[in-house]
N, C-alpha and C positions, 0 to 999 in steps of 0.2 A: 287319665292323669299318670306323670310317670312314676313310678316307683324303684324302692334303693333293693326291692328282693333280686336274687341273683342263679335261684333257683335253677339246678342242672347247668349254668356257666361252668366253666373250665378255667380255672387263673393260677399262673404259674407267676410264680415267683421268683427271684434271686435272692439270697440273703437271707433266708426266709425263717433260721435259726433262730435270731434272739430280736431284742430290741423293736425298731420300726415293721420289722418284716414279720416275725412273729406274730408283734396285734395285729400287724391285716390282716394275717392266715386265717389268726381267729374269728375275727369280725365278718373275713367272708365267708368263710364257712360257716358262720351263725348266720349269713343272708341266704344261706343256700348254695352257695359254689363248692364245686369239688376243689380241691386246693396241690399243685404240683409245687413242690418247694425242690429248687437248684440252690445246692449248696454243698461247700468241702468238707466243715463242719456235719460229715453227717449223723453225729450220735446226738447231737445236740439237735436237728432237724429231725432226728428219727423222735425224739420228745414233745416235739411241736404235732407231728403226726400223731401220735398218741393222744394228745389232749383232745382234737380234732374228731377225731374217733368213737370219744368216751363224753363227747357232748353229740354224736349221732352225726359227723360229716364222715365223708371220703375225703382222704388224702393222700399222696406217694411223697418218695424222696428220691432224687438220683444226686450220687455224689460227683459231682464237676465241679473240675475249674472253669469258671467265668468265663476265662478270657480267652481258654483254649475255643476253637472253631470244631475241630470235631467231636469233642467232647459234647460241647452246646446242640452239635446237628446229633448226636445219639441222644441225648435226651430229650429232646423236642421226638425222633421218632417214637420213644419209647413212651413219652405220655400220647402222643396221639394212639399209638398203640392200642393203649387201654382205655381210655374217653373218646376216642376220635376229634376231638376238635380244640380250639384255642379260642378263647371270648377277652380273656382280659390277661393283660403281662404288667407285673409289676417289676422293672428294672431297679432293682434295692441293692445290691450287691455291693460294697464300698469300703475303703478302708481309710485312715487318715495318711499312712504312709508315711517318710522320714521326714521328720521337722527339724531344718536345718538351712542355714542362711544359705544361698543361691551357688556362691562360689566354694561351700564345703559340701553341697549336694553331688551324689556321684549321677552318672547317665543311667547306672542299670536302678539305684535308690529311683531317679524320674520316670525310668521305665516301670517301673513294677509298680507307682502308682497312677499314673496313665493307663496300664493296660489293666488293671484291678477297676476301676472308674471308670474310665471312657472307652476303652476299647471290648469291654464287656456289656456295658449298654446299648455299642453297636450291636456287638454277635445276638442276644438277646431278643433286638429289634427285627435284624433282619432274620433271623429265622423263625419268627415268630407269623411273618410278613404272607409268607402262601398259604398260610394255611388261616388267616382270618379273611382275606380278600372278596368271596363269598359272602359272607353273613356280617363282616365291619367286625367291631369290636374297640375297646379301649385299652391305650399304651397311658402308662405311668413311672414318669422313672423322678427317681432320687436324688436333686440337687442337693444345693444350699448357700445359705444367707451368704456363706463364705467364696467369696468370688464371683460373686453376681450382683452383691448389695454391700456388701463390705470386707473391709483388705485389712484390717487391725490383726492377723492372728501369724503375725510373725515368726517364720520359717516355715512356713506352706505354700507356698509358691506353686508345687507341684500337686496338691491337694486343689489349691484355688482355681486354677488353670485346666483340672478337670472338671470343676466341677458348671467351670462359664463355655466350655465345652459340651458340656449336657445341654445345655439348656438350649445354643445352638443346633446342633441335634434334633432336638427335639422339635423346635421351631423347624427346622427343613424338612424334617418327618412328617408332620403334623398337614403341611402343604402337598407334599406328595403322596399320601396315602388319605386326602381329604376324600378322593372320588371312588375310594372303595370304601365310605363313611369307620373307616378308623381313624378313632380322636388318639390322637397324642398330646398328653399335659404335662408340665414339670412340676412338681412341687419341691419347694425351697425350708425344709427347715430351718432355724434355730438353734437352742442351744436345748435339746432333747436328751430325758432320762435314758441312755444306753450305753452300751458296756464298749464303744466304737473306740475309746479312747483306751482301753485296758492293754493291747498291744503297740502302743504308742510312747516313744521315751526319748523326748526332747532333748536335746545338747545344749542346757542351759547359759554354759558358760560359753560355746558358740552365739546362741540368740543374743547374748548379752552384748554385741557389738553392732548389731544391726537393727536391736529394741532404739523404738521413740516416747519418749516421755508421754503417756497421754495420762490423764485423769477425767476416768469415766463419771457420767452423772450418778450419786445415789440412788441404789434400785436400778438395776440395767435389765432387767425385764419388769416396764411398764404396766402390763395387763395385768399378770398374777403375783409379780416378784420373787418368783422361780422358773425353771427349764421345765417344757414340757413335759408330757407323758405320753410314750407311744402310742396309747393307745387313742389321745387327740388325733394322732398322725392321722393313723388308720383308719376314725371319722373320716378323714379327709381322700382315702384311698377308695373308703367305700363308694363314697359320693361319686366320684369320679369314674369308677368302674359300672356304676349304675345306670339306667336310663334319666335318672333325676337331672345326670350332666348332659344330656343329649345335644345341647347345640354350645357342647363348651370343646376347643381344641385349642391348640395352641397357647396356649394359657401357662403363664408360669407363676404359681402361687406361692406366695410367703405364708409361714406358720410359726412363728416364732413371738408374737405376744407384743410385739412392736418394739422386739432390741434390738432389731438392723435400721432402726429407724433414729436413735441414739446418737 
């Protein structure tokens, strides 16, 4: 029967400081994986390490940017370094980035959330890519509801557009690394407890020309009648990362409580 233990696995992470990325850290390293967290934020990763620790896991932190290439490839040699190997990658890494109608959006604001998003769940992917080929393993990376299931979140354009770009991605991954049994899955949040939005400061009075009249139904999250909790998420990461997913690939899962459904 399969089981969610993860025992001496290796799973690196992105993002892996707060929020979604955080609870999985936690979660796997209570199934037994040793936990590599990539992230810029490293004081705040270096905290995640420490909890990890002081409930009896192994775990590291290297400080990179995402989106850099050789950054990613020194960090990937430096955890095989010390574990030898890669089992599970969770691509987390993300930002909301400038919310701002279309034609007040600049090229490098589109670039920096492009290359913060999608062009970090490549690097991510593909260096992750020789060193499970061997033994398989599982890819998870971090959409959402936004730009895959629903367009209502006015001046993201370039947040949406990354994030229907994962998912993509993902889907062609998932096909191309089917015959070296590496599952690649998306999951699609909601509207989750995290801090994603604390660097983010909309031009209200910009959006105010390009906002549509809507009136949502009473209660926009169906299930519970609030935003999730990471640590639902990371339910969902573990699963995924476990043998219990073994014949699940290509799969893009919704977690949001049924408010993209609204």
């Amino acid at each position: 029967m399969a089981t969610l233990a993860l025992k001496d696995r290796v799973a690196i992470i992105t993002g892996g400081s707060s929020g979604i990325g955080r609870a999985s850290a936690i979660e796997l390293a209570k199934k037994g994986a040793k936990v590599a967290l990539i992230d810029l934020k490293e004081e705040n990763a270096e905290k995640v390490k420490h909890e990890i620790e002081n409930m009896g896991g192994e775990a590291l932190v290297t400080d990179t940017d995402v989106s850099d290439p050789q950054r990613m490839e020194e960090s990937y040699q430096y955890i095989l370094k010390q574990w030898g190997r890669v089992d599970i990658v969770f691509a987390n890494a993300g930002i909301n980035g400038k919310v701002e109608p279309i034609e007040d959006l600049t090229a490098e604001d589109w670039d920096q959330t492009l290359s913060t998003n999608l062009r970090s769940t490549f690097l991510t992917v593909k260096y992750a890519i020789p060193h499970m080929k061997e033994k398989g393993g599982s890819i998870i990376i971090t959409s959402s509801v936004n730009g895959t299931r629903t367009f209502k979140s006015f001046g993201m354009s370039a947040y949406s557009t990354s994030k229907a770009g994962q998912v993509a991605f993902g889907k062609m991954a998932a096909l191309e690394l089917a015959r070296y049994h590496i599952r690649v899955n998306i999951i699609c949040p909601g509207a989750i407890e995290t801090n994603i939005g604390e660097n983010t400061f909309p031009d209200k009075e910009k959006l105010e020309k390009i906002k549509i009249p809507v009136e949502f139904p009473e209660g926009s999250k169906p299930l519970e009648h609030h935003p999730g909790k990471p640590e639902q998420v990371a339910d969902l990461v573990q699963f995924l990362a476990s043998d219990a997913s073994s014949h699940i690939t290509g799969s893009q899962i919704f977690i949001d409580g049924a408010e993209s459904l609204l």
